[in-house]
N, C-alpha and C positions, 0 to 999 in steps of 0.2 A: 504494500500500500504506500502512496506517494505519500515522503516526510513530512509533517503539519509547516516545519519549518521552511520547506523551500515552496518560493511561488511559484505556480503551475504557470504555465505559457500555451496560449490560445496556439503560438506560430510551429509550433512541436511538430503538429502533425502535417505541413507543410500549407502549399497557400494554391488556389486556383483563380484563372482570369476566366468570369464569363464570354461567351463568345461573339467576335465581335465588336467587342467593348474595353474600356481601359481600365474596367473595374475587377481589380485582384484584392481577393480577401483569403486567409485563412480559414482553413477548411474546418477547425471548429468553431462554429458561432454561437449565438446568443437565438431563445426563442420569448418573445416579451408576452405569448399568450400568459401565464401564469400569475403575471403581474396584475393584474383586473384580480373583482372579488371571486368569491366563490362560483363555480362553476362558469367562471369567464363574465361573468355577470356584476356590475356594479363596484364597487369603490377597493381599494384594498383593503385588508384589517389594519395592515402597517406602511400609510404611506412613504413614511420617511426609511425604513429598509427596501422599499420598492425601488425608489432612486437610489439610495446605496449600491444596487446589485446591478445598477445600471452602470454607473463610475465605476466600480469594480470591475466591472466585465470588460471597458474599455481598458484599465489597469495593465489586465490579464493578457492583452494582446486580442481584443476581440474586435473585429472592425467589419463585421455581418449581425446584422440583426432583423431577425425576421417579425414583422406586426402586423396587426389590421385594426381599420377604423370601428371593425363590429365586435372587436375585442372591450368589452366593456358594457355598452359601446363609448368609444372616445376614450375610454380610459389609459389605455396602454399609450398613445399615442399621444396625450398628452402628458404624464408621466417621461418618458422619452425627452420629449420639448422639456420638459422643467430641469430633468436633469443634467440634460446632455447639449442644449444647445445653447450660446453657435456651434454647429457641426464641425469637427474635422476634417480638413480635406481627404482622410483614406479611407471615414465611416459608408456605408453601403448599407443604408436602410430598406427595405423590401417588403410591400403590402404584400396586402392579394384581397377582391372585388368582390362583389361576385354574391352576396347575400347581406343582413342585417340581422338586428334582434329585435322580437316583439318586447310588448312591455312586460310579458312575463318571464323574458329570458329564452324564449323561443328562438332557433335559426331557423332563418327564410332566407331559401334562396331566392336570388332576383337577380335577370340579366341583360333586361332588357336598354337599350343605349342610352335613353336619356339618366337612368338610376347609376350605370356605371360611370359616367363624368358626374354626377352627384360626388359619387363614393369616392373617385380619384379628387375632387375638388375636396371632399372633407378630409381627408386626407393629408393631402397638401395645408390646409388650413392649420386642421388640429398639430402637424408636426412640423410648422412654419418653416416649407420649404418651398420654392417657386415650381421644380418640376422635381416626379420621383424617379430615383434611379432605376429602379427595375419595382413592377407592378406586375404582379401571378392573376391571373383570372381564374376563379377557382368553379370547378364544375361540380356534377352531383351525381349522374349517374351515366351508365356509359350510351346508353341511346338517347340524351341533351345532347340538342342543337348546338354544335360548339364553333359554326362559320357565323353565324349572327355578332356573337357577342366579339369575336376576333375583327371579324369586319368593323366594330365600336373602338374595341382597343386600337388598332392599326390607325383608325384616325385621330387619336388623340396622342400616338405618338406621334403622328404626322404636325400636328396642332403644338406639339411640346411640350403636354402636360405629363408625361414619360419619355426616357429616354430608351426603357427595353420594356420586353414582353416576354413574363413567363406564363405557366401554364398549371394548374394542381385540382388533384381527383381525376386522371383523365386515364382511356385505354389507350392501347398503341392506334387503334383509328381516328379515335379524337385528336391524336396529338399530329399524326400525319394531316389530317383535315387544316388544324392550325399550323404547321408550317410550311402551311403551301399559304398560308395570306399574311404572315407573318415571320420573319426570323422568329423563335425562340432560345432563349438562353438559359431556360431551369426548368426544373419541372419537380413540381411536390405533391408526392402523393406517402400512402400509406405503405410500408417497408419496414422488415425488422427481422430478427432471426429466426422468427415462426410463422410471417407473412410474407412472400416471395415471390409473389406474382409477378414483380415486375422485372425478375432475372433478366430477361432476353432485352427488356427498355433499357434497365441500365448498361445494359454490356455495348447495345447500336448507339446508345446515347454519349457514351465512355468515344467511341469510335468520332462521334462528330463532334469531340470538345463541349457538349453541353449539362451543364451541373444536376445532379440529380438531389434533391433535398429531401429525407425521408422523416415523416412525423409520425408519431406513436413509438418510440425505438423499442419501449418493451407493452406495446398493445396486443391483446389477443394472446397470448400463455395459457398454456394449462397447468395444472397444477403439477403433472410430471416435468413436465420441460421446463416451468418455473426452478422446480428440486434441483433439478440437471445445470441451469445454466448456474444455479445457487451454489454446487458444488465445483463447476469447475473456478467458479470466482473465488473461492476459499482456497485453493489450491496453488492458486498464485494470490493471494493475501487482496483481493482486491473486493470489490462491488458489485456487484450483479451489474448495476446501471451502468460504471463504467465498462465491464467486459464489451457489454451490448452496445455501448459506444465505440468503443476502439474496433470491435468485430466491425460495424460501418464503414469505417476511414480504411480499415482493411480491404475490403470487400471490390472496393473500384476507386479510383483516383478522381474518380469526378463528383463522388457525393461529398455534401455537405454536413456535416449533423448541426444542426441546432435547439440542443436541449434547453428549455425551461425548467426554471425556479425562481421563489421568489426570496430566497433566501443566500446571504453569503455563503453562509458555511458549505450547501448545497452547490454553491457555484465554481465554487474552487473544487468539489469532486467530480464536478462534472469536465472542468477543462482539463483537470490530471490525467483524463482518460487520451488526451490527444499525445499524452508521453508513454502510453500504453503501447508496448510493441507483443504481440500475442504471437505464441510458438506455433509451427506448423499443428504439430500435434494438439496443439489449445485450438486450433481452428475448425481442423479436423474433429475435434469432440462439440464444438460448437455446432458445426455445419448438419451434425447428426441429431439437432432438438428436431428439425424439421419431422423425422422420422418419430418423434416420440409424441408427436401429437395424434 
């Protein structure tokens, strides 16, 4: 387990340029979902550790930060602003569209184009920046219409209220569909050591330089594979959560991880994982939960 004493370093696990772009970050980043209250919903319990683990993260070498406006909603987003701006010139902040919250805490998708320059404008507002670096359109299911709402994005990076266009939730049709009317540069969907679907995406996406960013890193476990991945983390002194981090950065050079927390202590175990180097044979045991599901 990494020494309480030494600081962890975001840059360990090396650094990727989206494609296309002049934008190089460090391949472990920061996820600001966590920061909103409960279930993504309303205010935090501890605003003033909210912005700490913001500074912190910058600190740590973290110059990727993934948010959205329906986190909260507003709440991440301005949090972010309170703590972190003026912006650095090497920070790489990155929504994604693409639905809202009702007032009960509800997600609602919505994609329609006059709501996505809404959502891109609040955005921009709440995290007082002129235009966003890279904006994800985020989809829902794999038969949504995903040439409409790309045809919306594609003109508002035309317009310059974005500089790129990612993509998340989508299948390898949707994503073909989007970039035939769009460059894309990321793409975030669901991925982890028990959910795999998207093998053959990352490996063609690996092939064309475009970032893959996977959320949920330990969603969906069963209680065996939970056990399993629990003992091989014990076995090199480490964390479950980190193993399942460092297995990522393993995995292909092009993904991203960005774990959320709202917490320091949390955040420094989570960037030690990009010093995590895992033995063939720790890979090897890893690669085999799949089978234990």
């Amino acid at each position: 387990m990494s020494d309480a004493t030494t600081r962890p370093n975001a840059a360990a696990a090396g650094r990727f340029t989206f494609p296309g772009t002049s934008i190089s970050v460090n391949r472990m980043g920061y996820g600001a979902m966590q920061l909103a209250g409960p279930h993504v919903f309303g205010e935090p319990r501890d605003p003033e550790e909210a912005r700490a683990v913001l500074q912190e993260a910058r600190r740590l070498g973290i110059d990727h930060i993934d948010t959205s406006d329906f986190y909260g909603p507003h709440v991440t987003n301005r949090l972010i602003r309170e703590a972190l701006h003026p912006y650095d010139a090497d920070l790489a902040i990155v929504t994604k569209v693409g639905a809202y919250r009702d007032e009960t805490g509800g997600w609602i998708l919505q994609r329609d184009a006059d709501f996505l320059r809404r959502s891109v404008e609040d955005n921009l507002r709440n995290l007082g920046l002129d235009r966003m670096a890279v904006v994800n359109l985020r989809m829902g299911a794999p038969e949504d219409d995903v040439a409409a709402p790309m045809e919306a994005m594609r003109r508002m990076q035309q317009e310059g209220l974005l500089k790129h266009i990612g993509i998340s939730t989508v299948d390898e049709r949707q994503l073909a569909i989007a970039r035939e009317i769009a460059p894309i540069v990321c793409v975030q969907n669901h991925y982890n050591l028990v959910h795999r679907t998207d093998d053959a995406m990352i490996d063609a996406l690996a092939a064309d330089g475009i970032a893959y960013v996977p959320y949920f890193p330990l969603g969906g476990f069963t209680l065996l594979q939970t056990d399993r991945l629990t003992a091989v983390a014990a076995s090199i002194g480490e964390t479950s959560q980190a193993v399942a981090l460092a297995w990522l950065l393993q995995r292909s050079p092009n993904i991203l991880v960005i774990p959320g927390t709202s917490r320091r202590a949390h955040l420094h175990a989570n960037v030690a994982a990009a010093s995590l180097q895992l033995s063939a044979e720790h890979v090897r045991q890893l690669d085999g939960l799949l089978d234990a599901g």
